[in-house]
C-alpha positions in Angstrom: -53.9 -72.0 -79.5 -51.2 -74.9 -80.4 -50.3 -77.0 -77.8 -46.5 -75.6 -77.6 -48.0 -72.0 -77.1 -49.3 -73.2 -74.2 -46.5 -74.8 -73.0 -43.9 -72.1 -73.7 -46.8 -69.4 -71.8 -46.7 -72.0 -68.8 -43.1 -72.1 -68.6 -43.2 -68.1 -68.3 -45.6 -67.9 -65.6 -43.5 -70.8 -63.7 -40.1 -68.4 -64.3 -42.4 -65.4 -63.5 -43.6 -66.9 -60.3 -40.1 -67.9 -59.0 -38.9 -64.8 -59.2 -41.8 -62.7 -57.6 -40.8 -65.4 -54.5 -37.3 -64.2 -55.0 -37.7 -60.5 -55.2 -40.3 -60.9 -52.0 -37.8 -62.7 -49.9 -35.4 -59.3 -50.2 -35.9 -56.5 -48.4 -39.3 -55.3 -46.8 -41.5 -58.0 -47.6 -44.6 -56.8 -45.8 -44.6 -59.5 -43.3 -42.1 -57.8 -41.3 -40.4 -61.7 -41.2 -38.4 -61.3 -44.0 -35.3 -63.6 -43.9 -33.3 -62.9 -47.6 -31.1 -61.2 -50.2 -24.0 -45.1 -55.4 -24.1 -41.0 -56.6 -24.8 -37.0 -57.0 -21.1 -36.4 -56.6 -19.1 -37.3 -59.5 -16.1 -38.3 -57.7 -16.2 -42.1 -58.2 -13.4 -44.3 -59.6 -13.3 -45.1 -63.5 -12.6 -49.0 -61.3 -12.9 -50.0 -58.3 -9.8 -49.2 -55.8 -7.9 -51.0 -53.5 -10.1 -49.9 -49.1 -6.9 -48.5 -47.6 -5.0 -50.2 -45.2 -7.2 -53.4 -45.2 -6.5 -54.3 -49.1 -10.3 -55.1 -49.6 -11.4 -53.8 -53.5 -14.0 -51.2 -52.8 -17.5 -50.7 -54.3 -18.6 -47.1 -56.0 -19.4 -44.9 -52.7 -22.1 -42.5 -52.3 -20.9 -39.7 -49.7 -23.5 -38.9 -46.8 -26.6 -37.1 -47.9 -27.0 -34.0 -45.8 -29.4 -34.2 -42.9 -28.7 -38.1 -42.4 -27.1 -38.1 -39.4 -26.5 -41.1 -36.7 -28.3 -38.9 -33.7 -30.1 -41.9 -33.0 -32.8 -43.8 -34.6 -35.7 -44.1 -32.2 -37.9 -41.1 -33.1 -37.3 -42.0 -37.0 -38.2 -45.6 -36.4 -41.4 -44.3 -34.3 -42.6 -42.2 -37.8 -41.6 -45.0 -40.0 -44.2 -47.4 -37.8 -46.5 -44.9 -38.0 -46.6 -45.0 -41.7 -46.2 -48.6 -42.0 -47.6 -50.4 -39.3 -46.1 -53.8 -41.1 -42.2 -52.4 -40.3 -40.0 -54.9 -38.0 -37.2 -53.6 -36.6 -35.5 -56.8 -36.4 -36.7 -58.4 -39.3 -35.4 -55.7 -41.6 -32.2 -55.9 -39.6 -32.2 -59.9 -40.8 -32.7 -58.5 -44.8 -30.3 -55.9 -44.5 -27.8 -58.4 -44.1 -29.0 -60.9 -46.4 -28.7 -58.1 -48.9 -25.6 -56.9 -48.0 -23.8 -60.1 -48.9 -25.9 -60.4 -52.2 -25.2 -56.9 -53.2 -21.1 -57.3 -52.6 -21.3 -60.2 -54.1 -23.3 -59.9 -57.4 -21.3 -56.6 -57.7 -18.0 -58.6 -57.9 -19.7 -61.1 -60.3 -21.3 -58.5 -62.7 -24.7 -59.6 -62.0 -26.7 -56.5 -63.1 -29.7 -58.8 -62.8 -29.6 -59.6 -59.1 -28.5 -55.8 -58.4 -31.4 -54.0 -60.5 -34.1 -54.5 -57.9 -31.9 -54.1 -54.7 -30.2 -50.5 -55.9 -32.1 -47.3 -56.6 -31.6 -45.9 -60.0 -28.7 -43.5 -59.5 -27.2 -46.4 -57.8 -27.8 -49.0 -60.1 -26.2 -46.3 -62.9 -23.1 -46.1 -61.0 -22.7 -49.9 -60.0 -23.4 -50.6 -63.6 -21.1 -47.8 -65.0 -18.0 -49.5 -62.6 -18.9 -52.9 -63.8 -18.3 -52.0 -67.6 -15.5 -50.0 -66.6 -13.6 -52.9 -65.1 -14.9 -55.1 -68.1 -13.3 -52.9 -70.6 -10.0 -52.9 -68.6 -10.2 -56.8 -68.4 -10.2 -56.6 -65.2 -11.8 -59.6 -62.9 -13.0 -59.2 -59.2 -13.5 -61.7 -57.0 -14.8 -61.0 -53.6 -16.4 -63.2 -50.9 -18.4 -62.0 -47.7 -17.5 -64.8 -45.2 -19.4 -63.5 -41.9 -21.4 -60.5 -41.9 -21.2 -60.1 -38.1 -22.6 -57.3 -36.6 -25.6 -55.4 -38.3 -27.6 -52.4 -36.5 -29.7 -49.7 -37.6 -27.9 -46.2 -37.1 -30.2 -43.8 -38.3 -33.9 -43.8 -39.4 -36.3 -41.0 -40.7 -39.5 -40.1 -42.9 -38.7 -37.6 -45.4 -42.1 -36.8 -46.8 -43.7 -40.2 -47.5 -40.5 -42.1 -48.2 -39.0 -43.9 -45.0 -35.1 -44.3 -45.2 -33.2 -46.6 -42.7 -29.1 -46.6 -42.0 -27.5 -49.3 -41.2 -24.0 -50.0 -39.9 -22.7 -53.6 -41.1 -19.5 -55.6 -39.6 -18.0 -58.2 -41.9 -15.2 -60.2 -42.7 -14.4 -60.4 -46.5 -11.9 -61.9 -48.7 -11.1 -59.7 -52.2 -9.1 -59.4 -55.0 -8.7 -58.0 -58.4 -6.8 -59.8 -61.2 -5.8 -58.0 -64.6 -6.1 -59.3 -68.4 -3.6 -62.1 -67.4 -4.8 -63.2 -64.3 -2.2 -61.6 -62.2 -3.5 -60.3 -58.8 -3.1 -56.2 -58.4 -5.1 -55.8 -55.5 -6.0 -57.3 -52.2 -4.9 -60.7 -51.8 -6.5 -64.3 -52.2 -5.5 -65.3 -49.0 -6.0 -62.4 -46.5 -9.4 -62.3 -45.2 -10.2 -59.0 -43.6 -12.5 -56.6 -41.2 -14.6 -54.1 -43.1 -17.3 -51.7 -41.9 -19.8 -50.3 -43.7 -22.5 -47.8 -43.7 -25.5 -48.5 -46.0 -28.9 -46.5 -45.8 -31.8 -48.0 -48.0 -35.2 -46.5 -48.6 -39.0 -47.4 -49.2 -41.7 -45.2 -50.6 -44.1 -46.5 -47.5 -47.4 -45.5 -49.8 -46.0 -48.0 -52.3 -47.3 -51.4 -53.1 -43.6 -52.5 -53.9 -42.6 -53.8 -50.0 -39.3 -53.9 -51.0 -36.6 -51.6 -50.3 -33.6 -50.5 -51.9 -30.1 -49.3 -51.6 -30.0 -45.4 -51.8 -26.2 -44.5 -50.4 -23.2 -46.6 -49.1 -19.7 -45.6 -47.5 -17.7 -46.8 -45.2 -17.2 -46.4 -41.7 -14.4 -44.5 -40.4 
């Protein structure tokens, strides 16, 4: 083996290393100290729309899957322990908003790359789908989490061997989408405001993957 095989075979293990860090600093790293980084109905925008009154561009929304209520999440958290004794309440709390803030924001930018591993498939399709949609339309969104201030698990459950988890997530966010020509037709550069969000993400506790990932989002009402 020549000498710059080698060297182009170390540089992809160094690039595959650093990202099997980053993916393991998301969501459910098995630790339970994790400190990180939508639809069956086809009723989603061809672009994203303006969140009515607040002005804040929305993301593609999947509704609320039957039987996922906010009841209370004691008992589901009690059966998600059970089936993986490595689950922290708080520290999942800590990723969930870590992702949150990556998921907005890599959304805005386009960055299918950072949103493949954080989205289930369906999800992913949909994100993906918007994206080239406001592409093709010229379109440009910018959008910036400033705080994400409150974050607390709403609803939690084992359906069969896959454990989902609801969050409810407080933030302040600053959005805007420009056209072809750079003029702003939605939300505002300057307005920063108040947005609630309800995001449930799931984990196939049998898996090796620790990580979890996105499964439904809407917004709080």
């Amino acid at each position: 083996m020549g000498e710059g095989s080698f060297l182009d075979i170390l540089v992809l293990a160094v690039i595959a290393g650093f990202l099997i860090l980053r993916l393991r600093s998301v969501l459910g790293r098995r630790t339970g100290t994790e400190q990180r980084r939508p639809n069956p109905i086809a009723q989603q925008p061809a672009r994203p729309e303006a969140r009515s009154p607040d002005n804040v561009v929305s993301m593609p929304e999947r509704p609320r899957a039957a039987g996922n209520g906010e009841a209370g999440p004691a008992s589901g958290l009690t059966q998600i322990k059970i089936a993986d004794r490595s689950f922290s309440e708080s520290g999942f709390v800590g990723g969930s908003r870590a992702a949150f803030k990556m998921i907005v924001e890599a959304f805005a930018r386009g960055d299918t790359a950072t949103l493949r591993p954080l989205l289930s498939d369906e999800l992913y399709d949909e994100f993906s789908a918007a994206i080239r949609d406001r592409l093709a339309a010229g379109h440009t969104l910018e959008e910036t989490v400033e705080a994400v201030d409150r974050a607390e698990i709403v609803d939690a459950r084992m359906d069969g061997r896959t454990a989902y988890v609801t969050v409810r997530i407080a933030s302040r966010q600053k959005s805007m989408l420009r056209d072809a020509e750079g003029k702003v037709i939605e939300g505002s550069p300057d307005q920063t405001v108040e947005v609630t969000d309800i995001w449930t993400f799931a984990r196939n506790t049998r898996a090796t993957d620790p990580n979890w990932a996105l499964v439904e989002t809407r917004e709080s009402h």
